[in-house]
Every structure is written in structure tokens, then in C-alpha cells.
C-alpha positions, 0 to 999 in steps of 0.5 A, spaced: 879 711 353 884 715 348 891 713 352 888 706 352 889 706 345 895 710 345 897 704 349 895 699 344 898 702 338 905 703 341 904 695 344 903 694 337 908 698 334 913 695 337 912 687 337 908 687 333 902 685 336 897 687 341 898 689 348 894 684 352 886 686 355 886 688 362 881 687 367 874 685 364 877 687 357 877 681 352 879 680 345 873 680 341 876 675 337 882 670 336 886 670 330 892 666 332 898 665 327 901 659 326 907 656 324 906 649 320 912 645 321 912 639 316 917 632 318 915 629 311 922 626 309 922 623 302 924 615 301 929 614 295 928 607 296 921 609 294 921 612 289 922 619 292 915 620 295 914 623 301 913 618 307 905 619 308 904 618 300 909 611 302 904 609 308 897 612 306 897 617 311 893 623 312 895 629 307 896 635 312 893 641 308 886 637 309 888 635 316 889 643 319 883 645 314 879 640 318 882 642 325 880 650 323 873 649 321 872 645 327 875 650 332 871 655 330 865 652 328 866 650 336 868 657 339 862 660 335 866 663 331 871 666 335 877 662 334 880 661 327 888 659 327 892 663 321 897 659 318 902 664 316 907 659 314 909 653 312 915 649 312 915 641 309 922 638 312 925 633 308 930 629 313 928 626 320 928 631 326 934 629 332 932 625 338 934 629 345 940 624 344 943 626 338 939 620 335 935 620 328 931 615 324 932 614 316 929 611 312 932 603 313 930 604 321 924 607 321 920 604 315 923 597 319 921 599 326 914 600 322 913 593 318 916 590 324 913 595 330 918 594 334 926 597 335 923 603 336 929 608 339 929 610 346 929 615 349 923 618 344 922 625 346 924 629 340 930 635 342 925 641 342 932 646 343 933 643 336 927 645 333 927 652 337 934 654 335 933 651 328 926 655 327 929 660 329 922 660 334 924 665 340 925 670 334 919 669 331 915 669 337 917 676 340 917 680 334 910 679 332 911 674 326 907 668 329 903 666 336 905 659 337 907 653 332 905 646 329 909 641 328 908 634 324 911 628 324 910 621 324 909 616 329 914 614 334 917 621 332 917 623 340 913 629 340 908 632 345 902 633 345 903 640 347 908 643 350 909 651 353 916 655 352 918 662 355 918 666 361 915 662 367 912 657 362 908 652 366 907 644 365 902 644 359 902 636 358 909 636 358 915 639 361 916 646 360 922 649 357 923 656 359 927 661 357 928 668 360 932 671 354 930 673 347 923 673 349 918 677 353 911 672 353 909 665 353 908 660 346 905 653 345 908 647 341 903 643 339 905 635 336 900 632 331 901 626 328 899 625 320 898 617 321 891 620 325 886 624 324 883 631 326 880 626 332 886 626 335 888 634 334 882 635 337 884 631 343 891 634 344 888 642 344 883 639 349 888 637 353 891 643 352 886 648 354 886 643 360 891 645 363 891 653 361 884 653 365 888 649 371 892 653 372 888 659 370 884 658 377 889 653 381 889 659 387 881 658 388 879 651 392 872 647 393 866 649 390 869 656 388 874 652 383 868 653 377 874 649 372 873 644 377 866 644 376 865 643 369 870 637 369 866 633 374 863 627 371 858 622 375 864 617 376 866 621 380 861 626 383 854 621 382 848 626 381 853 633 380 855 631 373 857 637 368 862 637 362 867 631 364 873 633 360 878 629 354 878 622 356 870 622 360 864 623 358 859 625 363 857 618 364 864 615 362 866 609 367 873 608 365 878 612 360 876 614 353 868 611 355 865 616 350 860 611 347 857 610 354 849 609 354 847 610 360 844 616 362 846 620 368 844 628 371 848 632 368 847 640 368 852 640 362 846 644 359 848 650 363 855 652 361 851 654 356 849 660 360 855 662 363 856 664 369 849 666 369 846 658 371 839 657 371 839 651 375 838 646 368 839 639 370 836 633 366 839 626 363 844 625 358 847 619 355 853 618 349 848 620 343 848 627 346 856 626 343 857 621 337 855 615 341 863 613 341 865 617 335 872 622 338 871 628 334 864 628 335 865 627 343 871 632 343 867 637 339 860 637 343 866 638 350 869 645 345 861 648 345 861 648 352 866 652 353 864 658 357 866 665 351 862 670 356 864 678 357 867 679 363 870 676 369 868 671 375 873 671 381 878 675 378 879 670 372 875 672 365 868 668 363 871 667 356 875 660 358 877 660 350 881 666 350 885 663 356 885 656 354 889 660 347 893 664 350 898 661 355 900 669 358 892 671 358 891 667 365 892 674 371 
């Protein structure tokens, strides 16, 4: 015990933050911090307001307030982001070509909703090298980075950066030197609402758990169990995932009414089932409505002590932490 913590203090002197739990060890909470990056450049041709004040747009403090709460009202209290800083940009970022909008190309692609610039893919080493993110990751100051910006901005819903990072929704972009450990760049967009934000992360965890259990095949991929959904499985229902309900029949089918066997109910009790099955239908998750839909699918998440086949039972932990899957 005593060099156990001997261990984490010295991990913590050093980097700045704790030494990853092993085995059944998980953290009792997770307080990850954040780097809010902002592109919100300012329109001289407006009055020098900012661009969402220009098109009504979503103010971004109330956004990520919003989108905290509703991650750790979700995890039952184990989850709750700290934004450590905030940087508000005045200019528009550079596409992986060199390309960036103004005020005159952007605002004309938007009234016209055409012209768009392609390719759109943000240049993610730019922001990297400009933020000074691998610096920042390393040495403690922060654990992962939101990024803001404007539709057709080129961003990814999220994306993994670091030592043998994987595919996180978007092509990984690895770096060897500079850094020890793993990071996500989430892209949010402030013409939408926490809806969307919610979907970005879900996709998120998505992946995290994908990989997390990828090694175990059939019935013993229990990742592949809670995503079942009747479509696909009829009368073996669990939570579905992002885009299907238990009972969807097509992509974002969230406002279904038809009701299916679900066991949905037994996540609950993770990893020890009761055998809970009964029928469900959309008016368990808003009847259509994104965010209610997204954060019934958040509360079902398994947040239990120790591990099942070797992965930890706590799939919140693993689906924030990009280096905590063995």
C-alpha cells in the first residue's frame, strides 16, 4: 500500500498528474481538464461583432455549462470537465491546404449555402503547433481540448492525438516525440445545441469501448451486447448506440413507437444481470428529442468497481481516458 503510494505522488510530481490505476484500481472520480479553444472571429463589416452574435448563434460559456451538467448528472456524479482555460480567436483557422475563410467568403458561402471550400478538414498539426497542445498535454496543464468553431469549419467530431493513438471517429494523428500519453480533440459547432455535443462524445466513448474490448469475439464482447438494438438482433434488444434506439429502424429513428424486448434495464446492475427483460418504446428517451435520447443512452453506461475479462466494469472511465483501456 505504502509504495503504491509512494508511486503516485512521484507520478504526480513529475507530470503533474496521477499515475494511471492498475488492475481493479479505478479512479473514484473523474475531473478532466480542458482547454476551450474558441474560433469566433470578429465581422468589421458588422459592426465588429463577433460572428455567432452576427448570425444568432449559440453563446459558448452557456453551451459548455450545459453540456457539463448534463455529463455529470448522466455519470452519476463521476464525471465533471473543468475548463482550466479558454482562448476566444479572432481570425479563422487554416484548412490542411493552406486555405481560410474571411469574413466576405465565409458570410457568402453561408447566405448562399454554396462554395464551400474543399478540401474542408481543418489543419489539426496547426492548431497542435499553435496551442502548444503536446507541451500542455505532457506536463499536466490539461487532459484533453475543445475546440469551437463555425459550420463548414472542418473539424472532427473528435479525434485522438499521441503515442499509438487510434481511430476516434477520425484518423488519428500520432506523435511519438514530445509526449508520453494519449489526448482527444473534440470539434463542436456553436450554430447547434448540447444535442449535438452530446452526440460527438457518445461517438466518442463508442469507439474507446470498441477498442477497449476488440480482442474478445461473439457473446463475450459485452461492448457488443449493450449496442445491440432489435433491428438488428429481434427480441435480444439492449441499449442501441448514438444513432439507434432499441427499437430504431433507420439512422437517428429516436421518436420510434413501437415497442421491442429490451434488457436495457439490466445495465443498470452491471456486470451482475438479473435477467431484466420487459418492452420499451421512444417515450422511455424524449420520443424523438436528441438530447433526451443521447442522455438516457449516458445513464446506462456501466460505472461499476472492478473489471469483467480483464476490462474495467467502470466503461465511463474508459470512455474519457483514451490510455486507460489495458
Amino acid at each position: 500500500m505504502w509504495q503504491r503510494l509512494i508511486e503516485l505522488i512521484l507520478s504526480l510530481f513529475r507530470t503533474g498528474r496521477p499515475a494511471a490505476p492498475e488492475g481493479d484500481e479505478v479512479p473514484a472520480s473523474l475531473r478532466p481538464r480542458v482547454l476551450l479553444i474558441t474560433f469566433n472571429p470578429i465581422i468589421r463589416s458588422e459592426g465588429d461583432r463577433r460572428l455567432t452574435e452576427v448570425l444568432g448563434w449559440y453563446d459558448v460559456d452557456e453551451l459548455c455549462r450545459a453540456y457539463i451538467a448534463d455529463l455529470k448528472e448522466c455519470s452519476g456524479n463521476l464525471l465533471e470537465y473543468r475548463i482550466v482555460e479558454q482562448v476566444v480567436v479572432d481570425d479563422w483557422p487554416v484548412k490542411v491546404d493552406g486555405f481560410r475563410y474571411d469574413e466576405t467568403t465565409f458570410l457568402g458561402c453561408w447566405r448562399s449555402q454554396s462554395g464551400w471550400h474543399q478540401p474542408d478538414t481543418v489543419d489539426y498539426e496547426a492548431i497542435i503547433s499553435r496551442f502548444d497542445l503536446l507541451h500542455r498535454v505532457e506536463s499536466g496543464q490539461i487532459d484533453e481540448v475543445w475546440v469551437f468553431a463555425f459550420p463548414y469549419a472542418g473539424l472532427y467530431e473528435s479525434l485522438m492525438v499521441g503515442p499509438d493513438a487510434f481511430w476516434c471517429n477520425a484518423p488519428p494523428l500520432l506523435y511519438h516525440q514530445g509526449i508520453s500519453r494519449r489526448f482527444i480533440i473534440m470539434g463542436f459547432n456553436y450554430e447547434r445545441d448540447v444535442g449535438p455535443m452530446l452526440e460527438s462524445f457518445g461517438h466518442r466513448v463508442e469507439f474507446l469501448l470498441q477498442h477497449a474490448w476488440r480482442r474478445y469475439p461473439g457473446e463475450e464482447n459485452l461492448w457488443e451486447q449493450f449496442i445491440r438494438y432489435d433491428k438488428i438482433a429481434p427480441g435480444q434488444a439492449n441499449c442501441g448506440w448514438m444513432h439507434y434506439a432499441p427499437n430504431s429502424l433507420t439512422d437517428y429513428d429516436w421518436g420510434n413507437r413501437n415497442r421491442v424486448l429490451s434488457n436495457c434495464d439490466d445495465w443498470l446492475n452491471f456486470p451482475n444481470f438479473q435477467g431484466i427483460v420487459r418492452e420499451v418504446d421512444c417515450s422511455e428517451w424524449g420520443d424523438g428529442d436528441m438530447r433526451a435520447h443521447h442522455k438516457w443512452w449516458l445513464r446506462h453506461l456501466p460505472k461499476a468497481p472492478g473489471s469483467t475479462r480483464g476490462i474495467p466494469n467502470n466503461w465511463w472511465w474508459l470512455g474519457v481516458d483514451p490510455n486507460a483501456a489495458p
